[in-house]
C-alpha positions as CSV (number, residue, x, y, z in Angstrom):
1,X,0.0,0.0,0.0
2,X,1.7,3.7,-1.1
3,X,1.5,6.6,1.0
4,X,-1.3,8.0,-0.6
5,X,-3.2,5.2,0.2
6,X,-2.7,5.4,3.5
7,X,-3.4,8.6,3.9
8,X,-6.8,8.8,2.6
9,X,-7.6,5.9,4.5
10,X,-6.1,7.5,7.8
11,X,-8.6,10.6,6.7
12,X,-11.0,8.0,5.9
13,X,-11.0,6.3,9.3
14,X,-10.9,9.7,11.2
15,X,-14.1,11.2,9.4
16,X,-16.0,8.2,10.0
17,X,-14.8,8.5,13.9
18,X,-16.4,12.2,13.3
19,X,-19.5,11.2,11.8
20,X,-20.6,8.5,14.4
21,X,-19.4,11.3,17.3
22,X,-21.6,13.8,15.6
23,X,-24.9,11.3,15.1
24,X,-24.1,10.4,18.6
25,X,-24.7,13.7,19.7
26,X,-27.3,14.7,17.8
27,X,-29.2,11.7,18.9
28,X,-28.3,11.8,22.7
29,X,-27.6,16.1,23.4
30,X,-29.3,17.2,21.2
31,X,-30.5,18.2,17.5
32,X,-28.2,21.0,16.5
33,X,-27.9,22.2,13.4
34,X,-24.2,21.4,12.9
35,X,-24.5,17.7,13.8
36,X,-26.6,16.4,11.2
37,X,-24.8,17.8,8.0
38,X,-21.4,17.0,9.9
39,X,-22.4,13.8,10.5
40,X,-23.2,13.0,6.7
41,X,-20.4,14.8,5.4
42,X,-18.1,12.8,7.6
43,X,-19.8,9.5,7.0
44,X,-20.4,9.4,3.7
45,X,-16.9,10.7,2.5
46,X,-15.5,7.8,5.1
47,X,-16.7,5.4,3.0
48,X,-16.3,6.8,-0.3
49,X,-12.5,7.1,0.4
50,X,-12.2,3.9,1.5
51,X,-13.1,2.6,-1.6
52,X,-11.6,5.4,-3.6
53,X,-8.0,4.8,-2.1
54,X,-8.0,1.4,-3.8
55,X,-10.0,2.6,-7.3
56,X,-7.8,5.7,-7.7
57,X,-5.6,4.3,-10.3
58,X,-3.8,7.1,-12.0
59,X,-2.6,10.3,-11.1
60,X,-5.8,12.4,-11.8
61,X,-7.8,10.3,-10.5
62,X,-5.9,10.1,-7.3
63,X,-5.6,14.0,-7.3
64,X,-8.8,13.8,-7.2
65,X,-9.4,11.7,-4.5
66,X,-7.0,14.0,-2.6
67,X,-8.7,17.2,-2.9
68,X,-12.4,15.0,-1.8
69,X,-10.4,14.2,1.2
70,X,-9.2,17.3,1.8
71,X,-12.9,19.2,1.5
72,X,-14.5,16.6,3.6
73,X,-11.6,17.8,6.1
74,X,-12.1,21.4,5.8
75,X,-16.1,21.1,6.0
76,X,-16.5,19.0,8.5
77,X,-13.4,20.8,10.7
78,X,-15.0,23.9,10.2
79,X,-18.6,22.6,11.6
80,X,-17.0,20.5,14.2
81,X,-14.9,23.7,15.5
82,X,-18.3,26.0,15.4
83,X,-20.2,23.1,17.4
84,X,-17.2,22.7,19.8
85,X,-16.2,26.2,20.4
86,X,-19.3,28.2,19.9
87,X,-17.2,30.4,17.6
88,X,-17.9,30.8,14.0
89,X,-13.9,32.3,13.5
90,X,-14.1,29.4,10.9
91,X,-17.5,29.5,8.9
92,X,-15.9,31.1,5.9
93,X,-13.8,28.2,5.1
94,X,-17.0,26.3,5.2
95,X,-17.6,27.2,1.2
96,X,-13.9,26.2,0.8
97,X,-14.5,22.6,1.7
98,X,-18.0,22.4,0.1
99,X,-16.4,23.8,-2.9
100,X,-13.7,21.4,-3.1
101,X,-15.9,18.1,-2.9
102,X,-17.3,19.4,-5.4
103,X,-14.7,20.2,-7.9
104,X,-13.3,16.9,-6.3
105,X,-16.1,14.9,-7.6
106,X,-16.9,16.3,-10.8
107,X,-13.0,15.9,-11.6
108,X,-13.3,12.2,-10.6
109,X,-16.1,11.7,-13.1
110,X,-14.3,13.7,-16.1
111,X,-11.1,12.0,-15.1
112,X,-13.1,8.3,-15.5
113,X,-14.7,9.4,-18.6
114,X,-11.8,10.5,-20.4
115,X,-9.5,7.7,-19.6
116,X,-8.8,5.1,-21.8
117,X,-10.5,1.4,-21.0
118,X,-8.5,-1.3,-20.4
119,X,-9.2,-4.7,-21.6
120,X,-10.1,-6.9,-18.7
C-alpha cells in the first residue's frame, strides 16, 4: 500500500470516527444544526474514500481523490470547530471545503470518462 493510500484511508477512518461522534450527539444532546450535516459529510466521504483509495488508479484520479479528502476535512473541521467552540472564527472556510468536494467529484467523473478502458 503507497503513501497516498494510507493517507486517505487515515482521513478515511478519522471522518467516520467524526460522523458517528456527531450522530451520537445529535441523537443523545441534542438536534443541532451542525451535527446532522457533519455527521453525513463525515460519513459518507469515510466510506467513499475507502473505496476510492483502492480505485484511484492514476494520477488524476488520485488527485482527485485528494482534494475530496481534503474538502470533507475542511467542511467538516469547520462545523466540528463552530459546534465545539461556539465560535464561528471558521465559517468562511466552510464554502472552501464544500467547494472542493465538489470540484473533487466532478474531476473524478471527467477523469473516469476521459481515460482510456483497459481490456479486462
Amino acid at each position: 500500500m503507497g503513501l497516498c493510500q494510507r493517507i486517505v484511508i487515515i482521513v478515511a477512518a478519522l471522518l467516520g470516527a467524526a460522523g458517528v461522534a456527531a450522530a451520537a450527539a445529535a441523537a443523545h444532546i441534542g438536534n443541532d444544526p451542525l451535527l446532522s450535516p457533519l455527521a453525513l459529510v463525515a460519513l459518507t466521504h469515510a466510506a467513499s474514500l475507502i473505496g476510492l483509495a483502492s480505485a484511484a488508479t492514476t494520477r488524476f484520479t488520485r488527485i482527485a481523490t485528494a482534494v475530496i479528502a481534503a474538502g470533507a476535512v475542511i467542511f467538516c473541521g469547520e462545523l466540528g470547530f463552530h459546534y465545539l467552540t461556539g465560535s464561528a472564527a471558521l465559517t468562511p472556510i466552510a464554502p472552501v471545503g464544500g467547494t472542493a468536494l465538489i470540484v473533487g467529484w466532478l474531476a473524478l467523473a471527467v477523469c473516469t470518462a476521459i481515460s482510456p478502458q483497459r481490456a479486462g
